[in-house]
N, CA, C and O atoms as a DFTB+ gen file, in Angstrom:
744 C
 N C O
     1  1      39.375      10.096      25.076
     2  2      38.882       8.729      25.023
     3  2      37.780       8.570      26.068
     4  3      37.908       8.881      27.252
     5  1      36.729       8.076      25.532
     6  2      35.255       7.884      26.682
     7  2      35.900       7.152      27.497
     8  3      37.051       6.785      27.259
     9  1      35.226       6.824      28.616
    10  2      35.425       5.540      29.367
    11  2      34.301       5.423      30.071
    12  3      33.685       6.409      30.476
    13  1      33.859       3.963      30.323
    14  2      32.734       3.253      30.813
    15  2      32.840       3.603      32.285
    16  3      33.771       3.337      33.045
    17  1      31.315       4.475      32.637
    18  2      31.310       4.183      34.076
    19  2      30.201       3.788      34.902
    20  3      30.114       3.423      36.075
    21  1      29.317       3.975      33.900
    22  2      27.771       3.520      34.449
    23  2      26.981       2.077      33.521
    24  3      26.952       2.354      32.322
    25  1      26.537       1.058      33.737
    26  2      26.106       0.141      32.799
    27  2      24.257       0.500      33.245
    28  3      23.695       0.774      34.306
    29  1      23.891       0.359      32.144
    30  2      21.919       0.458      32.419
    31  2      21.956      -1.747      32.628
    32  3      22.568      -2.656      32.067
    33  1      21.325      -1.688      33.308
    34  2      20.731      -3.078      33.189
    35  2      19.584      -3.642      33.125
    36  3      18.919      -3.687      34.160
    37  1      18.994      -4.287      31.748
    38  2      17.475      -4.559      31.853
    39  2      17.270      -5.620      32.088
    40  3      17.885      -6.395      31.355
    41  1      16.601      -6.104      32.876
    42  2      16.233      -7.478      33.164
    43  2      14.525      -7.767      33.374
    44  3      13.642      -6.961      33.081
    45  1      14.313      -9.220      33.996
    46  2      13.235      -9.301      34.613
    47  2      12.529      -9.008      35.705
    48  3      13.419      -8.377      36.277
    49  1      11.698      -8.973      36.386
    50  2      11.253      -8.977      37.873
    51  2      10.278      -9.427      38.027
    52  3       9.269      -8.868      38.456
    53  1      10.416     -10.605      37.678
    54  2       9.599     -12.007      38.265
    55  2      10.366     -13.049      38.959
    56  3      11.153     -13.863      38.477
    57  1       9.963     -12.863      40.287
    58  2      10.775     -13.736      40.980
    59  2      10.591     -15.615      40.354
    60  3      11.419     -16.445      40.729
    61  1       9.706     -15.916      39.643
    62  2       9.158     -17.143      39.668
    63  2       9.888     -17.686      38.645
    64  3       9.369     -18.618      38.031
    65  1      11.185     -17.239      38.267
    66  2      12.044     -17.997      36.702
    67  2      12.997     -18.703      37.383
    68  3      13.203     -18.589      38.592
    69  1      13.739     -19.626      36.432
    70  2      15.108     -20.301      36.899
    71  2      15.627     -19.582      37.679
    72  3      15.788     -18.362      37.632
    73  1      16.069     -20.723      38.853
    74  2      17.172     -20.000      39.673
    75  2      18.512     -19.833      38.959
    76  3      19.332     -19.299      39.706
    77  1      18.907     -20.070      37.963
    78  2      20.203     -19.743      36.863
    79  2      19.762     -18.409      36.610
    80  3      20.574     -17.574      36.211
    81  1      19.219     -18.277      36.696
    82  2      18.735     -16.458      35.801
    83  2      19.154     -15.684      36.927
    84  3      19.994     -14.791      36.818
    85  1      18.513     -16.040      38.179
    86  2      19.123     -14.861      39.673
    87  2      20.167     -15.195      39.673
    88  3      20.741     -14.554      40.554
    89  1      20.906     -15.925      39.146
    90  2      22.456     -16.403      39.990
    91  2      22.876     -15.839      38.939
    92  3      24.071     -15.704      39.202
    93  1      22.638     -15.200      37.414
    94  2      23.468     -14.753      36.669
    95  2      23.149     -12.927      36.714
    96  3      23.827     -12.086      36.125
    97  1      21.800     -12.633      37.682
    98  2      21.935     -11.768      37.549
    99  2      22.521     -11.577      39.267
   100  3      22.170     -10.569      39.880
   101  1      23.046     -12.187      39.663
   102  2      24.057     -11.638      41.032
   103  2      25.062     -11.683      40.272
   104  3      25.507     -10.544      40.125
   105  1      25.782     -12.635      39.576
   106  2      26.943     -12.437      39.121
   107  2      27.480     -11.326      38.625
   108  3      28.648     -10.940      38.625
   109  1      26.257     -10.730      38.095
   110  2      26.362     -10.199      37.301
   111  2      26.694      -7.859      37.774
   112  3      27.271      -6.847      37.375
   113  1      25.889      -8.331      38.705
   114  2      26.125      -6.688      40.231
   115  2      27.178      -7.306      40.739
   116  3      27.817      -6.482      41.394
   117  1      27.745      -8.497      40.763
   118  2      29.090      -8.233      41.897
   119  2      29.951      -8.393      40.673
   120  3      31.065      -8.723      41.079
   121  1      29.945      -8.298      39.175
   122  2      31.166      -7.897      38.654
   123  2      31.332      -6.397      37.488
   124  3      32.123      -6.092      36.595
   125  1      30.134      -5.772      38.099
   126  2      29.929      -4.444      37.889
   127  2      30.592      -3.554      39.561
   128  3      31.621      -2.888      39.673
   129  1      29.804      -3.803      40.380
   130  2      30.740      -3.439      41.497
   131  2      32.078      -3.774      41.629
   132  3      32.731      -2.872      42.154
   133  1      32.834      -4.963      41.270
   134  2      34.237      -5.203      41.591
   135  2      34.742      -4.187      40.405
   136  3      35.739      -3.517      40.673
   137  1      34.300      -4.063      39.466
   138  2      34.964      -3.143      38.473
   139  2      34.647      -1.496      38.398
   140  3      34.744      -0.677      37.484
   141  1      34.339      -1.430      39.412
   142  2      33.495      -0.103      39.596
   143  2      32.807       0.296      38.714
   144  3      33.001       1.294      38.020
   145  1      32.070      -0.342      38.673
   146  2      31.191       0.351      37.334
   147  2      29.568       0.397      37.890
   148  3      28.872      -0.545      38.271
   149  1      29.223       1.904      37.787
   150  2      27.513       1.925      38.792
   151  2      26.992       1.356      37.978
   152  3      27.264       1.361      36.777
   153  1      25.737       0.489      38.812
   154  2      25.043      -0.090      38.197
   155  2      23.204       0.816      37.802
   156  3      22.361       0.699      38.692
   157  1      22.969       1.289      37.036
   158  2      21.652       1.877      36.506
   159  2      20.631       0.838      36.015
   160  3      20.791       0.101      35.042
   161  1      19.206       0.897      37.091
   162  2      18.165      -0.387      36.892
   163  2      17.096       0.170      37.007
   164  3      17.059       1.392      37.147
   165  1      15.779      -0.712      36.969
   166  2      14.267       0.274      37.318
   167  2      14.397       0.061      38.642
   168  3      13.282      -0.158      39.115
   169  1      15.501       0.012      39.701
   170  2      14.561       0.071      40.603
   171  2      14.009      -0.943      41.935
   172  3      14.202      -0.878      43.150
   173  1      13.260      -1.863      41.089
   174  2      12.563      -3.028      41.868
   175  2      13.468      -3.793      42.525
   176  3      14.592      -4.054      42.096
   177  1      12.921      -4.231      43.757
   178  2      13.545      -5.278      44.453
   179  2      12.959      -6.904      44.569
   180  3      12.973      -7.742      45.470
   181  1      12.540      -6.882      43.433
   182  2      11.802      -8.388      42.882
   183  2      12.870      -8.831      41.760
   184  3      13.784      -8.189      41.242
   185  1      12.439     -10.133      41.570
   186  2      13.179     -10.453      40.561
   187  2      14.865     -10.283      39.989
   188  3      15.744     -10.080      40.827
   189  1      15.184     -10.377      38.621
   190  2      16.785     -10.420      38.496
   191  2      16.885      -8.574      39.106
   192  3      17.858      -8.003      39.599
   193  1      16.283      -8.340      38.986
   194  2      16.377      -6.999      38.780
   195  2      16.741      -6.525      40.900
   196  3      17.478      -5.647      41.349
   197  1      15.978      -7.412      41.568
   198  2      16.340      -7.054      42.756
   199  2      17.695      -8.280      43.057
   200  3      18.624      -8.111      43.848
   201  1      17.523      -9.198      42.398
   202  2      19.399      -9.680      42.433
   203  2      20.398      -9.304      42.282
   204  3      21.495      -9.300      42.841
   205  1      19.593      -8.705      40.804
   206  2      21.209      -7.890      40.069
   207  2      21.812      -6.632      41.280
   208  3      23.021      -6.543      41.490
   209  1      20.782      -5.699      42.019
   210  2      21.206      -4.694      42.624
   211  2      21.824      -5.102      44.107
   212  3      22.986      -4.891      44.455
   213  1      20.827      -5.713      44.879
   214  2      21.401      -6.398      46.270
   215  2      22.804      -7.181      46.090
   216  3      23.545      -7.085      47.069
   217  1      23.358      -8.042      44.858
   218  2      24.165      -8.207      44.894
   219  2      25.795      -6.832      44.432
   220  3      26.869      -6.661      45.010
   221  1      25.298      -6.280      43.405
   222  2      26.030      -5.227      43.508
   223  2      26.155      -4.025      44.602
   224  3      26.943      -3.079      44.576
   225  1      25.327      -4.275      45.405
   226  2      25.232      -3.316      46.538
   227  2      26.133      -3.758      47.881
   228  3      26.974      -3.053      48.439
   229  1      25.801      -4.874      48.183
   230  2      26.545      -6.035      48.899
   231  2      28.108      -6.414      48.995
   232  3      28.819      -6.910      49.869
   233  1      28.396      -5.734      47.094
   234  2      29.703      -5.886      46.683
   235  2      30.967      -4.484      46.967
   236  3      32.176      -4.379      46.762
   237  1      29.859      -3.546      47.551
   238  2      29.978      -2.361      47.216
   239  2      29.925      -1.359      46.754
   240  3      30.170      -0.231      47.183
   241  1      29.490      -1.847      45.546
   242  2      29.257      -0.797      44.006
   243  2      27.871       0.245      44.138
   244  3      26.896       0.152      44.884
   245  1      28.127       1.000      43.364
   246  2      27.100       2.424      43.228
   247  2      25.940       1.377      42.528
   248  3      26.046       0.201      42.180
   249  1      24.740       2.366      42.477
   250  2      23.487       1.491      42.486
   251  2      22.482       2.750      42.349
   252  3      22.267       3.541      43.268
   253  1      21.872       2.821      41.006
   254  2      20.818       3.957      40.971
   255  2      19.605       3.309      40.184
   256  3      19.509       3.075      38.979
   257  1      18.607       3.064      41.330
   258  2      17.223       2.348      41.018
   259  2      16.408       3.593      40.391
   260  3      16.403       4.586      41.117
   261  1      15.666       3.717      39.074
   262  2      14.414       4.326      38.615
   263  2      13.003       3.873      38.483
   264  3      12.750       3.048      37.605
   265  1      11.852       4.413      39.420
   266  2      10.735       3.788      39.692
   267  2       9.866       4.163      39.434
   268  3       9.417       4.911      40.303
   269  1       8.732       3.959      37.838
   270  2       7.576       4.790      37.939
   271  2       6.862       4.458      39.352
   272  3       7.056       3.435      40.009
   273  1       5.840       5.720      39.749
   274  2       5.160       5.439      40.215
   275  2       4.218       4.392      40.753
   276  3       4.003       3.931      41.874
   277  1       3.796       4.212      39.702
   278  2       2.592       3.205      39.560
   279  2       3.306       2.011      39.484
   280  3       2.802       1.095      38.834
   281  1       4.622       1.811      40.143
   282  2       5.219      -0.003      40.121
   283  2       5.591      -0.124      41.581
   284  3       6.112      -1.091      42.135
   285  1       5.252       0.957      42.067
   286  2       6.150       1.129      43.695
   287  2       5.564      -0.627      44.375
   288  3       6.358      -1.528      44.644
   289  1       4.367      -0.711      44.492
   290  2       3.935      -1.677      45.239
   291  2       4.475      -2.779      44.100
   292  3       5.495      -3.304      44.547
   293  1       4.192      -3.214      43.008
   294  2       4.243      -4.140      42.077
   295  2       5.751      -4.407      42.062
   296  3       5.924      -5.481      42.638
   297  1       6.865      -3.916      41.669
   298  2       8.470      -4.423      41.885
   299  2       9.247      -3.744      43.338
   300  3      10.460      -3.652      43.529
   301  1       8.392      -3.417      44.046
   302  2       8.822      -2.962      45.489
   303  2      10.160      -2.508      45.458
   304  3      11.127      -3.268      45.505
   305  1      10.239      -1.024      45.361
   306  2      11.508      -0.313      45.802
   307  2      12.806      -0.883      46.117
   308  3      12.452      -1.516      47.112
   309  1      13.902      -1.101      46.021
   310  2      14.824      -1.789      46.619
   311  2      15.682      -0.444      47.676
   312  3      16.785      -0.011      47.342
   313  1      15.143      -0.076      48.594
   314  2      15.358       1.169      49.304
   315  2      16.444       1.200      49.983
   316  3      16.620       2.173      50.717
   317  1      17.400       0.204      49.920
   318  2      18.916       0.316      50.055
   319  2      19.868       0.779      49.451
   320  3      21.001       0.670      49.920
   321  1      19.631       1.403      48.272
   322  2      20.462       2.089      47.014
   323  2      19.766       3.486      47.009
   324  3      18.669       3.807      47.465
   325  1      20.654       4.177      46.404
   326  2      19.713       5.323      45.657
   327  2      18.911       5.143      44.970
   328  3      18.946       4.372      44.012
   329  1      18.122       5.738      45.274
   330  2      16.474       5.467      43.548
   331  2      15.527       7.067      43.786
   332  3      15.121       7.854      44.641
   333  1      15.577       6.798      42.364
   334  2      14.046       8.244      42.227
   335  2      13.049       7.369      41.498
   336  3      13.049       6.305      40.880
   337  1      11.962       8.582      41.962
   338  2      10.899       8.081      41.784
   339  2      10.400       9.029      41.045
   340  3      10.414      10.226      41.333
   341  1       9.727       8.311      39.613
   342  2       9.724       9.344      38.461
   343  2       8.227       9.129      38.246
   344  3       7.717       8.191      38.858
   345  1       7.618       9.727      37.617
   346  2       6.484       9.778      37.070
   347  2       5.781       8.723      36.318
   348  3       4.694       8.443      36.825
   349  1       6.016       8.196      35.481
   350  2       5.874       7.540      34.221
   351  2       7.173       6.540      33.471
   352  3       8.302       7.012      33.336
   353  1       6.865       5.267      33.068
   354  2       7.759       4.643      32.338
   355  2       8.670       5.382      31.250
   356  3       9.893       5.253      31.188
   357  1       8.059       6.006      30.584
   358  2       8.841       7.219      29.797
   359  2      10.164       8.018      30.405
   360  3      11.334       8.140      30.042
   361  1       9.366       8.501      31.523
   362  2      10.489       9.042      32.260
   363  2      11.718       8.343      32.614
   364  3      12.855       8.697      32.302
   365  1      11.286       7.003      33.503
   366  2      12.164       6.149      33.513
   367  2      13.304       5.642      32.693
   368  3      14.510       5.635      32.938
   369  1      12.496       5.138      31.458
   370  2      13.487       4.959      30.289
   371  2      14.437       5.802      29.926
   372  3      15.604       5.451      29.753
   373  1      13.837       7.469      29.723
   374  2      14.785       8.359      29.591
   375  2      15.847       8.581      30.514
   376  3      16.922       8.873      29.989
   377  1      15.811       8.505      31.967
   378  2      16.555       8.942      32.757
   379  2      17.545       7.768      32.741
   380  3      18.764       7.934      32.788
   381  1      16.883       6.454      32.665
   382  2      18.184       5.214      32.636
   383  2      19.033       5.457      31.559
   384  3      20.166       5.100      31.880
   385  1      18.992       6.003      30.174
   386  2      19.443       6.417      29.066
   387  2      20.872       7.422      29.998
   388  3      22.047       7.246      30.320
   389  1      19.862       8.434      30.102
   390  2      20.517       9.475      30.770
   391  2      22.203       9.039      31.252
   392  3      23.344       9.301      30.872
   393  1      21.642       8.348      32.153
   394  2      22.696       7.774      33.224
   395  2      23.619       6.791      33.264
   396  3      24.480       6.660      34.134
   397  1      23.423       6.024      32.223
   398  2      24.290       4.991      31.404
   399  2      25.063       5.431      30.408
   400  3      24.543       6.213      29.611
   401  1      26.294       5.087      30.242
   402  2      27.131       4.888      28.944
   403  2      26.920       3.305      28.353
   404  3      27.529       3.164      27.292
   405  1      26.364       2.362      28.696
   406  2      26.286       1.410      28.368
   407  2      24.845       0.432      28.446
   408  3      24.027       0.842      29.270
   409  1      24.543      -0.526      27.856
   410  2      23.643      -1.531      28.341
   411  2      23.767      -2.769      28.614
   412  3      24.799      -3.189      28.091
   413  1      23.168      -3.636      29.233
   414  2      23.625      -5.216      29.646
   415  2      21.838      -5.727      29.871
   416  3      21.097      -5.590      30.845
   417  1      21.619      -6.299      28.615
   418  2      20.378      -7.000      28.896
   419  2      19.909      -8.475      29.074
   420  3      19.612      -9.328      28.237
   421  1      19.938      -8.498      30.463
   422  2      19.856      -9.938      31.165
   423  2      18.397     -11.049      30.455
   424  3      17.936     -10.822      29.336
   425  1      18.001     -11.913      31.131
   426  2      16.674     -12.347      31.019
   427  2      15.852     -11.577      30.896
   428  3      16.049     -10.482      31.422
   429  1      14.568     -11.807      30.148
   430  2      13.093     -10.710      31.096
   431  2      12.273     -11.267      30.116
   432  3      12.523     -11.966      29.134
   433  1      11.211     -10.800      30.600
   434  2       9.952     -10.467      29.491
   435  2       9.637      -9.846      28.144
   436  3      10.123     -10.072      27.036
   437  1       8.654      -8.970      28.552
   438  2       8.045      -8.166      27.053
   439  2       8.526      -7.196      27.270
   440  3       8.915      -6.496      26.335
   441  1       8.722      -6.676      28.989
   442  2       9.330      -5.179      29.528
   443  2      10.586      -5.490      29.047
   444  3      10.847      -4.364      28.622
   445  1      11.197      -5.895      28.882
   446  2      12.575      -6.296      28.889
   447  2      13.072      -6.091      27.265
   448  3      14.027      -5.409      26.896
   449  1      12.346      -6.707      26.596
   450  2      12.891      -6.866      25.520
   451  2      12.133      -5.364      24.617
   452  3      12.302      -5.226      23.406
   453  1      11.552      -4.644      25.216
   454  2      10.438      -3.460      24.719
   455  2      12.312      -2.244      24.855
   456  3      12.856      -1.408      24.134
   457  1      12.617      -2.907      26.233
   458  2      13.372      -1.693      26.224
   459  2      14.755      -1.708      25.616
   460  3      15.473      -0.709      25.597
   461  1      15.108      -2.909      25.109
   462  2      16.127      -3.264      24.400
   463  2      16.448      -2.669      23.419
   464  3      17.394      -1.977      23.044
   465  1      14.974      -3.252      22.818
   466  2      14.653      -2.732      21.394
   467  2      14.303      -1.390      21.099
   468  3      14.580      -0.877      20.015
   469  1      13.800      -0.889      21.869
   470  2      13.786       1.159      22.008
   471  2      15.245       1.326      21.690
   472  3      15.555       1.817      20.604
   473  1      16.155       0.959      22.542
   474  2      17.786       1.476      22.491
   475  2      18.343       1.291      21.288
   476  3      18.986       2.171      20.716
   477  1      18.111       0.000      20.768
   478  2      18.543      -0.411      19.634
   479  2      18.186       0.448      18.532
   480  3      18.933       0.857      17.643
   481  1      17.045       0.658      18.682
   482  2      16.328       1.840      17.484
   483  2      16.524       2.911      17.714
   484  3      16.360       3.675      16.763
   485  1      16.894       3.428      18.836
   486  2      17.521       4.819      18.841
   487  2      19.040       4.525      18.442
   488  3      19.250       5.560      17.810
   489  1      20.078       3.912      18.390
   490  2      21.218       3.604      18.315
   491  2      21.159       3.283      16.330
   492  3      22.064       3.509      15.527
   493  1      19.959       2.788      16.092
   494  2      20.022       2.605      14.284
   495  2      19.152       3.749      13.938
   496  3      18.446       3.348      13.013
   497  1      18.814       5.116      14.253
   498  2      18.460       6.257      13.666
   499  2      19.235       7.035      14.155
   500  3      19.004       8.216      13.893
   501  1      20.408       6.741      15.015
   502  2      21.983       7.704      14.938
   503  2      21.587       8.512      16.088
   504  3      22.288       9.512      16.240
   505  1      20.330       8.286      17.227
   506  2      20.023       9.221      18.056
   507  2      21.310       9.000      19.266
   508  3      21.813       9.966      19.839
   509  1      21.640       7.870      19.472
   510  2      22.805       7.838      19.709
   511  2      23.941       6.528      19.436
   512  3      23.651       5.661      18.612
   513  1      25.246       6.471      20.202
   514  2      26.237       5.565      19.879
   515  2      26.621       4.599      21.092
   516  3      27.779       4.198      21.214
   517  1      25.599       4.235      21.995
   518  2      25.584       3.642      23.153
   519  2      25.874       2.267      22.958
   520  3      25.024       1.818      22.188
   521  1      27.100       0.938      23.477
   522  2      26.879       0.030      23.077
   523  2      25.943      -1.121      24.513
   524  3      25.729      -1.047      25.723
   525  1      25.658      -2.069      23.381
   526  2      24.551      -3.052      24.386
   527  2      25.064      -4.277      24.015
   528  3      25.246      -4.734      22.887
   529  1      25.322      -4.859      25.345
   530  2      24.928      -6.626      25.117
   531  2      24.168      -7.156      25.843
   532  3      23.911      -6.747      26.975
   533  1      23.575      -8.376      25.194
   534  2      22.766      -8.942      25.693
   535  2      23.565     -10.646      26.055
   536  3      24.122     -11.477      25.337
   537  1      23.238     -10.565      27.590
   538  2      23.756     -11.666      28.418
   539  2      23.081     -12.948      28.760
   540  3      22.181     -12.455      29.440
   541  1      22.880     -14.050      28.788
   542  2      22.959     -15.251      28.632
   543  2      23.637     -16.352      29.411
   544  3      24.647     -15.850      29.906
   545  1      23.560     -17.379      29.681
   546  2      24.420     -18.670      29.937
   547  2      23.699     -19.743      29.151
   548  3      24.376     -20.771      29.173
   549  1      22.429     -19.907      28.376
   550  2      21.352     -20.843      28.243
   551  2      21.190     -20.547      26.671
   552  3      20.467     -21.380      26.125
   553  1      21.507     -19.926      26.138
   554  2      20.548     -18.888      24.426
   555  2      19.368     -18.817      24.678
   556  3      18.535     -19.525      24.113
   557  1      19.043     -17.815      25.708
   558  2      17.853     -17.726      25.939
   559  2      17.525     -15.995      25.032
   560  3      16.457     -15.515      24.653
   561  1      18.599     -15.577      24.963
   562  2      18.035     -15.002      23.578
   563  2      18.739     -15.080      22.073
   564  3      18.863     -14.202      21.219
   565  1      19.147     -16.465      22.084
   566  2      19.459     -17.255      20.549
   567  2      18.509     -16.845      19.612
   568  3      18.817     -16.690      18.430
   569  1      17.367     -16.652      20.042
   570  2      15.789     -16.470      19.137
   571  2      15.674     -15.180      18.498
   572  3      15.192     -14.841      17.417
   573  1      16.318     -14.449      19.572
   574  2      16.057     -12.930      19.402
   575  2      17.010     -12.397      18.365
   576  3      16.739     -11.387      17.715
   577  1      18.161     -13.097      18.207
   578  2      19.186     -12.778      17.303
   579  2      19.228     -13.505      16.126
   580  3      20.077     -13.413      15.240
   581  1      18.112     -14.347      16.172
   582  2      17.804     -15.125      14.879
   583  2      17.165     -14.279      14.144
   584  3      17.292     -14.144      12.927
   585  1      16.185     -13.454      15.136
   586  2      15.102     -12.763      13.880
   587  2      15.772     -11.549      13.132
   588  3      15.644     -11.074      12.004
   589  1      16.899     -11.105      14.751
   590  2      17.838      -9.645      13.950
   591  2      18.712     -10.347      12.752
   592  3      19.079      -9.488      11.950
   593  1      19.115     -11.569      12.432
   594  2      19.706     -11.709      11.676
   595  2      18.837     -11.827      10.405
   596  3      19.251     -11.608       9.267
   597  1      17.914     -12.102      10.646
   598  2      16.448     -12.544       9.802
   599  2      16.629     -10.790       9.099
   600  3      17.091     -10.483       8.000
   601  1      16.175     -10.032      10.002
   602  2      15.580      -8.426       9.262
   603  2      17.109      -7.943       8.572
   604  3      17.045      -7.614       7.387
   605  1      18.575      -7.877       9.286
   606  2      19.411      -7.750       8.618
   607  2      19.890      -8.263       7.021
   608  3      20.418      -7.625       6.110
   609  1      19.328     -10.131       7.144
   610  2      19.387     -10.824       5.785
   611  2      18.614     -10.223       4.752
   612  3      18.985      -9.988       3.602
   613  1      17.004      -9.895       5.501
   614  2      16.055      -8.860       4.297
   615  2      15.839      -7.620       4.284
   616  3      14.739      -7.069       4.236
   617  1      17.317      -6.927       4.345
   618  2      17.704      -5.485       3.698
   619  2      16.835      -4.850       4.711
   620  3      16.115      -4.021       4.155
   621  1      16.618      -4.921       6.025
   622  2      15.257      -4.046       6.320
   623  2      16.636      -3.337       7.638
   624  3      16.315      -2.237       8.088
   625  1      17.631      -3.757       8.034
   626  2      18.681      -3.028       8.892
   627  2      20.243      -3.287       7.606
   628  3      20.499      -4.307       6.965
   629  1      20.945      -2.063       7.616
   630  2      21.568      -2.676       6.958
   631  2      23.079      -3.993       7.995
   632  3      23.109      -4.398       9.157
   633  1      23.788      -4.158       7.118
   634  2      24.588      -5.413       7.373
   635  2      25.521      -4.540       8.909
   636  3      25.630      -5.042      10.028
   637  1      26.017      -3.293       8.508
   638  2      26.439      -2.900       9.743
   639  2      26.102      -3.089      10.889
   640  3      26.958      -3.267      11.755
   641  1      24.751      -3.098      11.178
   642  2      24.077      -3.608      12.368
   643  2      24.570      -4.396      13.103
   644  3      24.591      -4.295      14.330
   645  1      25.153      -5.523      12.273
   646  2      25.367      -6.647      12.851
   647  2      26.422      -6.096      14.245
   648  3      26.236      -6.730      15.285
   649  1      27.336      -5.132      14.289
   650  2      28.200      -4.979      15.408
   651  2      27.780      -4.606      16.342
   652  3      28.424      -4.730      17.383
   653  1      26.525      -4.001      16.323
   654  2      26.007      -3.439      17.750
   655  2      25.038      -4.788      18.406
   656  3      24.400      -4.621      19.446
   657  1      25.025      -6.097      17.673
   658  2      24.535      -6.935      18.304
   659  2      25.464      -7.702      19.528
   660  3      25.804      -8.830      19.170
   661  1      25.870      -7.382      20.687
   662  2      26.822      -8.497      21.572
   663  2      25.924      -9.334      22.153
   664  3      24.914      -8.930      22.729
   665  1      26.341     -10.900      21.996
   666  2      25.597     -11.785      22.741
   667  2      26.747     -12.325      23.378
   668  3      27.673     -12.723      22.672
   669  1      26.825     -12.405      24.859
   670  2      27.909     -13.356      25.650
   671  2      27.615     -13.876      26.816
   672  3      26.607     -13.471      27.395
   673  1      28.349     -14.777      27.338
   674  2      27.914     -15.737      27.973
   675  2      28.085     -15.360      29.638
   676  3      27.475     -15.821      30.602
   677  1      28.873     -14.612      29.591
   678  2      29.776     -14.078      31.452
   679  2      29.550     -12.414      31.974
   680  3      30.067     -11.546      31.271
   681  1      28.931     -12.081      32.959
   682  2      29.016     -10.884      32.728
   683  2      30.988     -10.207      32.198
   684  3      31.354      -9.242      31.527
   685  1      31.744     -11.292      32.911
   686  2      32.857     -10.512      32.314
   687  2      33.380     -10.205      30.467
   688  3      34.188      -9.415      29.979
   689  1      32.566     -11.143      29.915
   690  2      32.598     -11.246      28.980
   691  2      31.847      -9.822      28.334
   692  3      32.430      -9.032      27.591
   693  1      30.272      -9.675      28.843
   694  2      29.605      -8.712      28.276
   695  2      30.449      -7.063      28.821
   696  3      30.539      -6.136      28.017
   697  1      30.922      -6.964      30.075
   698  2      31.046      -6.097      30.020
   699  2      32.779      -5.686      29.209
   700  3      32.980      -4.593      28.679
   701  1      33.368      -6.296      29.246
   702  2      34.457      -5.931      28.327
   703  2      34.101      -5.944      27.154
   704  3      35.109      -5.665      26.506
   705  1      32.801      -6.191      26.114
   706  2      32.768      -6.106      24.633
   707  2      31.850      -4.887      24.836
   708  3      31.385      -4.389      23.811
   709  1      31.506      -4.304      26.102
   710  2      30.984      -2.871      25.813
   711  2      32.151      -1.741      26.649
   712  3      31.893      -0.538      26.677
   713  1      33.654      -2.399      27.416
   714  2      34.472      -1.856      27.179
   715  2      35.318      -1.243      25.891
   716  3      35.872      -0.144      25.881
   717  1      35.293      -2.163      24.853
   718  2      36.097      -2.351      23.829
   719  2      35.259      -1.246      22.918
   720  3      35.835      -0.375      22.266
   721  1      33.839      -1.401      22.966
   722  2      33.229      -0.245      22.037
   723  2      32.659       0.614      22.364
   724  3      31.637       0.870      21.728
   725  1      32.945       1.271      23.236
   726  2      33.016       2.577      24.105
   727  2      34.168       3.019      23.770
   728  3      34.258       4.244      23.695
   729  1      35.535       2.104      23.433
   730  2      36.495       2.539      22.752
   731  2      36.606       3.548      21.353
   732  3      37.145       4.532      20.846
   733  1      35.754       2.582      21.207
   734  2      36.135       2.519      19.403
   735  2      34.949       3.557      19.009
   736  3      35.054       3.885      17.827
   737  1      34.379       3.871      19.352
   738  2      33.154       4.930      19.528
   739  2      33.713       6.544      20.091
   740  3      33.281       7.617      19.672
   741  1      34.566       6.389      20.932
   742  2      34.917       7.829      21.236
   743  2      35.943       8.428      20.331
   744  3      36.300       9.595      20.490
């Protein structure tokens, strides 16, 4: 039987969004650390992305930042955790893959939702069986699951799909529905 020990977490790193978004992404490292579960991020110490880790770091929990190059100055290192420093976004992506059994995709941008959707499409061409949710308190990605329901309704994913979509509201919530199918997957 698998068992969950690393979560990837994608988020934002713009410090300039709701303060609900940092407070869900602290919540969100101190209930990956209380459950021991390492937390895998790009890295940065800006934004949810430097919440999510300082607070899981703070909590105790393992913490492995990945940093292209060319972002060192732009999401500034969070140099209190472990982190490598990789070459290229590519790299990055791959190695967070690497290092995760799971995903948890917070707020973000275009980066954010670019890398969602990579996973997702590797997960619907069978490259692998990784599960992901995507976390919330607001439906701030209500939209995003409108359109997957949209491409699912017009035959373009089939209807199975629908299970690898988790949307929930708590990190405790998200991370037990990628407990449960980490289950059901091994």
């Amino acid at each position: 039987m698998a068992k969950l020990k690393s979560i990837c977490v994608y988020c934002g790193s713009s410090d300039d969004v709701r303060p609900g978004y940092l407070t869900l992404a602290r919540n969100l490292g101190r209930a990956l650390a209380d459950q021991d579960l390492k937390l895998v991020y790009g890295g940065g110490g800006v934004g949810l992305m430097g919440a999510c880790a300082r607070a899981a770091h703070e909590a105790g929990g393992e913490v492995l930042g990945i940093m292209p190059k060319f972002l060192l100055q732009k999401e500034r290192v969070f140099d209190e955790v472990e982190h490598r420093i990789v070459d290229d976004m590519h790299m990055r992506k791959q190695m967070m893959f690497d290092e995760s059994d799971a995903f948890i995709v917070l707020p973000g941008g275009i980066g954010t939702l670019e890398e969602a959707v990579e996973m997702l499409s590797w997960a619907r061409l069978g490259l692998h069986a990784k599960p992901m949710a995507f976390l919330d308190e607001d439906g701030f990605w209500a939209p995003f699951f409108e359109l997957m329901n949209h491409i699912i309704d017009g035959k373009f994913t089939p209807e199975s799909f629908r299970s690898a979509l988790v949307h929930e509201s708590t990190p405790e919530l998200a991370i037990s529905a990628l407990r449960d199918r980490v289950v059901a997957i091994s």
